[in-house]
Structures are given as structure tokens and as C-alpha cells.
N, C-alpha and C positions, 0 to 999 in steps of 0.2 A: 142537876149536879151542883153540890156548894164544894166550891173550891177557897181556902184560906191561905192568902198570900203574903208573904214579908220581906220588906224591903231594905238594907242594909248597908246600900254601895256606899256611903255619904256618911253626910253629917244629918240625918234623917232618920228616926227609926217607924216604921208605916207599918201595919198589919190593919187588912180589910176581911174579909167575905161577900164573896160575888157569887150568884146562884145563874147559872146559865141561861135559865128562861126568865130570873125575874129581877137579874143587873144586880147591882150593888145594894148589899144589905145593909151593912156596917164599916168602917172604919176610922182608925186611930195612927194620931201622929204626934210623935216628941221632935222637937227639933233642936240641936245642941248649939243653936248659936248662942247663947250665953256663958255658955262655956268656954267657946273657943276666942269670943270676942277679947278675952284679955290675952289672945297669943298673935291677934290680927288676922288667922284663917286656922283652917282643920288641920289639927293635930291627931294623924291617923292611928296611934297608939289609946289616944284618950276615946278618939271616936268609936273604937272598937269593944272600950271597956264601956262605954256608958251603952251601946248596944244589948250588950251582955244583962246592962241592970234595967233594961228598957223593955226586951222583947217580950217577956211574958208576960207581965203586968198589962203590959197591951194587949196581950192575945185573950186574956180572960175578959178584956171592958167590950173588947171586939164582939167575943161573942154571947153577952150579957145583951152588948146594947141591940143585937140581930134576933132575941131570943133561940140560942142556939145551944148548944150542948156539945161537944166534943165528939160524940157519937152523931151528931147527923153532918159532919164532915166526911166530903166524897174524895178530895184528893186536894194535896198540897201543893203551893206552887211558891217560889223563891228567885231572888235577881240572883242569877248566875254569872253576870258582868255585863260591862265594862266597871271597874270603881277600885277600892282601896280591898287589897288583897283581903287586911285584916278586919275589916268590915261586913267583907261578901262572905268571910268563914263563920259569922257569928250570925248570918239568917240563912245560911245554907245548911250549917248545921243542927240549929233550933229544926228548920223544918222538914231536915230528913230524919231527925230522932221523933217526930213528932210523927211522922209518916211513917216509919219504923215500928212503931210500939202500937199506933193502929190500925197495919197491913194498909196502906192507903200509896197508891203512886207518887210519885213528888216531881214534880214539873220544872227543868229551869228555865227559865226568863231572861232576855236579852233586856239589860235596863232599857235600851231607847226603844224597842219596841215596844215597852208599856207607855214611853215619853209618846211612842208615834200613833197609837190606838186608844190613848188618855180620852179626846176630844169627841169619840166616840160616845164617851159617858154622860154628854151631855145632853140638851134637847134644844134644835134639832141635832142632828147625830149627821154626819156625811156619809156620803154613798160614795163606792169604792167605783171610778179610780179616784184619783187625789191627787196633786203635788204637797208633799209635807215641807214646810220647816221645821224642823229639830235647832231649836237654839239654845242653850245653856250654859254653863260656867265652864263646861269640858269640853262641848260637841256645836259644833255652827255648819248643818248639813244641809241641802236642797234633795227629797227623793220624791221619785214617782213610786206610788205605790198604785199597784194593780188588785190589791186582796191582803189577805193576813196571810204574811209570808213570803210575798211576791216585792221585792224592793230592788227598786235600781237607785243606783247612787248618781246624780245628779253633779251634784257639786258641793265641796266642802272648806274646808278654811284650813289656808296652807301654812300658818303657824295659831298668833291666838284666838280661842271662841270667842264671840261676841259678849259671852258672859265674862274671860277672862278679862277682854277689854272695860268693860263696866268697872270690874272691880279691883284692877291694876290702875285705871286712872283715880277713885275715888281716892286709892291709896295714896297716890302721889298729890292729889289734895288737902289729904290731912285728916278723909274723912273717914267714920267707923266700917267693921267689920257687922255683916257683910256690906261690899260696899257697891255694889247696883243698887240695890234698892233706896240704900242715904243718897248717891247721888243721881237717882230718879225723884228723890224727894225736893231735895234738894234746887233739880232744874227748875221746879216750876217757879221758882223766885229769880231766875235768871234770865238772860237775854239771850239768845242765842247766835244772834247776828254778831256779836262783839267779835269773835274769835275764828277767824276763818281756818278752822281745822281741813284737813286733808280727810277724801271719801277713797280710802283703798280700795283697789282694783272697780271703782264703781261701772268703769265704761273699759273695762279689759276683752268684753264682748265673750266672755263663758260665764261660769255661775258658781267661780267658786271664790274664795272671799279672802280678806289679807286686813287683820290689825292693827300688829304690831307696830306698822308705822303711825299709825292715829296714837298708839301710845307713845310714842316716841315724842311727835309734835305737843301732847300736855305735858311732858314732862320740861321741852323748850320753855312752854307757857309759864309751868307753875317755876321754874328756875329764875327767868325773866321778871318774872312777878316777884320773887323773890330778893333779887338784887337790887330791884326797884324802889324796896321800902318794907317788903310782904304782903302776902296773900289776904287781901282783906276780903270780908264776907259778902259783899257784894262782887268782886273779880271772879270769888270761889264758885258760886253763884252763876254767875253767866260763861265762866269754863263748862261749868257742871253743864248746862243747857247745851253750849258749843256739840262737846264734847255726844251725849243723848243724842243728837240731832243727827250728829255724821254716822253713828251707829244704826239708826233708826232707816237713816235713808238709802243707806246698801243694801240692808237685810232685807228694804221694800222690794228697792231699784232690781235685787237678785231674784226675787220671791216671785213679781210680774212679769219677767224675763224668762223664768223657770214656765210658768204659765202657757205664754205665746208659742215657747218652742216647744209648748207637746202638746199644745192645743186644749187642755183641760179647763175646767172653769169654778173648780173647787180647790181651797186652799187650805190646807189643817197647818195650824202654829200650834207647836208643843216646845216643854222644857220651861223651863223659870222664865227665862227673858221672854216668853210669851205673854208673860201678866203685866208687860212694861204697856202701861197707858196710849203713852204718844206712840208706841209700835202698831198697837188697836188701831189706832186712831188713823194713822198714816195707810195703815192696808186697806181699809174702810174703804177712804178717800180714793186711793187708785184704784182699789178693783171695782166702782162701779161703771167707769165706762168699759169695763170689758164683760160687765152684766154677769159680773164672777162674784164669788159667796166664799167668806174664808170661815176658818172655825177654829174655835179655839176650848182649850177643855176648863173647866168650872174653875176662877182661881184658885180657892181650895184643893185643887187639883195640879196646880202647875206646877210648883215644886216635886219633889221626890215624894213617892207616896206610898202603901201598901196597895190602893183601890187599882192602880195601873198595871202590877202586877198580878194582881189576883183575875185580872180583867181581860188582859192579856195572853193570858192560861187559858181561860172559860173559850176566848174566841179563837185559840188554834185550837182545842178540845173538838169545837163545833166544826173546824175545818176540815177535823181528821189528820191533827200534824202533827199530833202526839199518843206518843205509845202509853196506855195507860196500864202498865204493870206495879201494882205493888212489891213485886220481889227485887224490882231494878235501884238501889240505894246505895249502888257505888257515887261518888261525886267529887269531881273537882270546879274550882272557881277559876274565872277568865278576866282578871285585872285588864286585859286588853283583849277586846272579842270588835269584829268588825259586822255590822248589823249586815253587810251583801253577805256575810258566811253563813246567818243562820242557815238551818234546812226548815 
């Protein structure tokens, strides 16, 4: 079965095709951060218009580059939430008018579920069970997964995601949109020692996670730096590191913690802040005395993407967890869907 899947929730516009027995054909991605870079984050009215002028254009290169045809498509699949209302209507509806007009099923997608079965797509691939991290700009989650579809929630972050922290302190630096990735660039010309930031809830002795106080203590720093004289590029520099470093070490300290208490020895990292180097780097390092294997999905992959969802679809397909009717084309979007609800 080829199932063609599109992603929407974001600032992302992704369309893949994924064939059940032979993985990932093709996909394509526009990403609107140059657009939104002169507003300093997503502006979800523009993101839903640029969606709009994005999807199809991708879905014809999609399946050009799969040598495919419109006709050897078996069924549709689309993020049906968590994300920006006006986002999720504009690939929920490409892909149920497109499911529509060639009798085909149309499957919705839990975004972090494609986030949690991404790593899959890789080689080697994990074998289920798992502890996942889910980390991202919205979502900072610890789950044990037993199967596709089988997900207990562990522990998760009781105000900002790790991603939001990234990119709420860049801001408070001074640095661009988006701002994880400038100040992961950033760190590596910094010190990290300089700046004894605070590691929230690191030894609160559960597995779920806290912030916004890490952002509170850069924003002391970059005020303090500022009365001082100002933030010069080298301070910037070694906050930036500080700052990586405390993010880096919770999401460990949470991750091999999550581990011990359920006894697993496989580790899947999904979502953006998976493709943060020093996080690689750092899980590496601890999990080998526990003779444990982490995984992570292709960085072309760790962002938002069409291939996760389309991927995502093929393996509840293969699970049996989805109803594959063509006649079924009512649909609504879930701006706030909680990944223990799917069925």
C-alpha cells in the first residue's frame, strides 16, 4: 500500500510517500522560516496562507521524484493535531479533497506520533519496547512505548518545552529567529562554565521537567550584563553555552532516569531538539554504562515533516488500527489532542 501524507501543524509544509513494504519513497519540504524571521516567530495567519501556496506544488515534486502517479495512491494520511488550528485545516483539507475525488480513505495523524515513530525511518530502526523522548518547541515528553499505539506517558514539562526554552532565551540574547538552533550555533564559541545557570527540577526524583525558571535566571544574566556595560559577543557566547548545557543535562539526567525505572535499554529522541549535537553527544556518553542504545530519526527528519506522517499511517495500517473506508470524509482538527488519547 502507498499511502501520501501531509504535514501542516507549523511553520512546515512536508508531503512524502511511504509504500508499506518498501518505507519511504519520496518527500518534500518548504519551511517558512524566512518569512516569519522578520516577525521573530510564527505568525499563524501567514503560516496557513503560505501552506495554502505550498501544498500542491509539493505533492506533484513528491510524486515525480517517487515515480508515481496519482492513480497508484492507496490512501491518504494528514496531521490531524496537536498545532495551529489554521494550519491543520489547510492539509487536512488538501488531503481529504484529494481522498475524496479518488474514493481513497484518509487517515488522521497525531503530530507526535509521527515525532515518536520518525526514528524508525532510520537504519538501524528500534525494536519496540522503547522509552521515547519527544522534545520540541511545544512538547518536552518522557514515554514508554510498548507498540504503535500502545503509549504511557511518563513524564512531561510542567510549563516551558525545552524547545521553548532554547528559543525564549536566544531571544533574550539578542539572537535571530529561530532561535535554538543560532544559539546551539552559537554555544560552541562559548564557555560554558562561566554562568552557573540553575538545572530545574533535575533531582525532584520523577521525570517530568520545569523551564521556565532556567529562563528566568538568563534573562537576570542578560539584564546584569546589560547594566554592566552590555552584552558583548563573547558574554553572549558563553550564556549561550551556560544556558545548552543546563537544557542538555536534564533532558539526559530525565531520559536515564526514565530508563532504570522501567528497566528498558532502548532510547528513541524525536522532535527538533533531537538534532541538538551536544544532546547526541551527552546521551551517548551516559547510556553506555548501562549498555543501552539510543536512536534518533535522520536530521532531515527531526523537524516537522510530511515522511513522519505518511509513516506513521503505513504502521498503524500494518497494526490494524485503522479503518480503512473511503466513504469516511467527515473531519475535524485537534489544536490540542493529547498523544495517551489516541485509540
Amino acid at each position: 500500500m502507498i499511502i501520501l501524507g501531509f504535514e501542516s501543524s507549523c511553520d512546515e509544509t512536508g508531503v512524502a510517500a511511504v509504500c508499506t513494504e518498501r518505507g519511504l519513497l519520496a518527500h518534500a519540504l518548504h519551511t517558512q522560516i524566512a518569512m516569519h524571521q522578520e516577525y521573530g516567530g510564527v505568525v499563524p495567519e501567514l503560516a496557513s496562507r503560505d501552506h495554502i501556496r505550498r501544498v500542491v506544488p509539493l505533492t506533484h515534486q513528491v510524486l515525480r521524484e517517487a515515480g508515481l502517479e496519482m492513480s497508484d495512491i492507496d490512501a491518504v494520511a494528514y496531521t490531524a493535531g496537536p498545532g495551529l488550528a489554521g494550519a491543520l485545516l489547510v492539509g487536512a483539507s488538501v488531503a481529504q479533497s484529494f481522498a475524496w475525488s479518488r474514493h481513497l480513505p484518509a487517515i488522521p495523524i497525531h503530530h507526535l506520533e509521527g515525532h515518536l515513530l520518525s526514528p524508525m525511518l532510520a537504519d538501524p530502526r528500534p525494536e519496540f519496547p522503547f522509552v521515547a523522548l519527544l522534545v520540541s518547541g511545544g512538547h518536552t515528553q518522557l514515554m514508554r512505548v510498548d507498540g504503535v499505539g500502545r503509549y504511557e506517558l511518563l513524564g512531561e514539562t510542567l510549563d516551558d518545552a525545552a524547545g521553548e526554552a532554547f528559543d525564549k532565551s536566544a531571544k533574550l540574547m539578542g539572537l535571530g529567529y529561530p532561535g535554538g538552533p543560532a544559539l546551539a550555533r552559537l554555544a560552541t564559541q562559548g564557555d560554558a562554565t562561566r554562568f552557573d545557570l540553575p538545572r530545574p527540577m533535575l533531582h525532584s526524583g520523577d521525570l517530568d521537567f520545569s523551564f521556565s525558571g532556567l529562563k528566568t535566571a538568563v534573562l537576570t544574566r542578560v539584564k546584569a550584563a546589560e547594566q554592566d556595560g552590555g552584552l558583548d559577543e563573547q558574554t553572549r557566547a558563553d550564556l549561550a553555552a551556560a544556558t545548552q548545557a543546563a537544557i542538555v543535562e536534564v533532558l539526559a539526567a530525565k531520559s536515564i532516569r526514565a530508563l532504570k525505572q522501567t528497566g528498558l535499554r532502548r532510547l528513541v529522541v524525536a522532535g527538533g531538539v533531537g538534532a541538538n549535537q551536544l544532546l547526541r553527544a551527552k546521551l551517548a556518553a551516559a547510556l553506555k554504562p548501562l549498555k543501552a542504545q539510543a536512536y534518533f530519526p535522520p536530521l532531515a527528519l527531526c523537524t516537522d515533516n510530511g515522511a513522519m506522517i505518511a509513516f506513521a499511517a503505513a504502521e498503524r495500517v500494518k497494526a490494524g488500527l485503522v479503518t480503512l473506508d473511503p466513504d469516511a470524509h467527515g473531519f475535524t482538527v485537534r489544536p490540542r489532542w493529547d498523544l495517551a488519547d489516541i485509540a
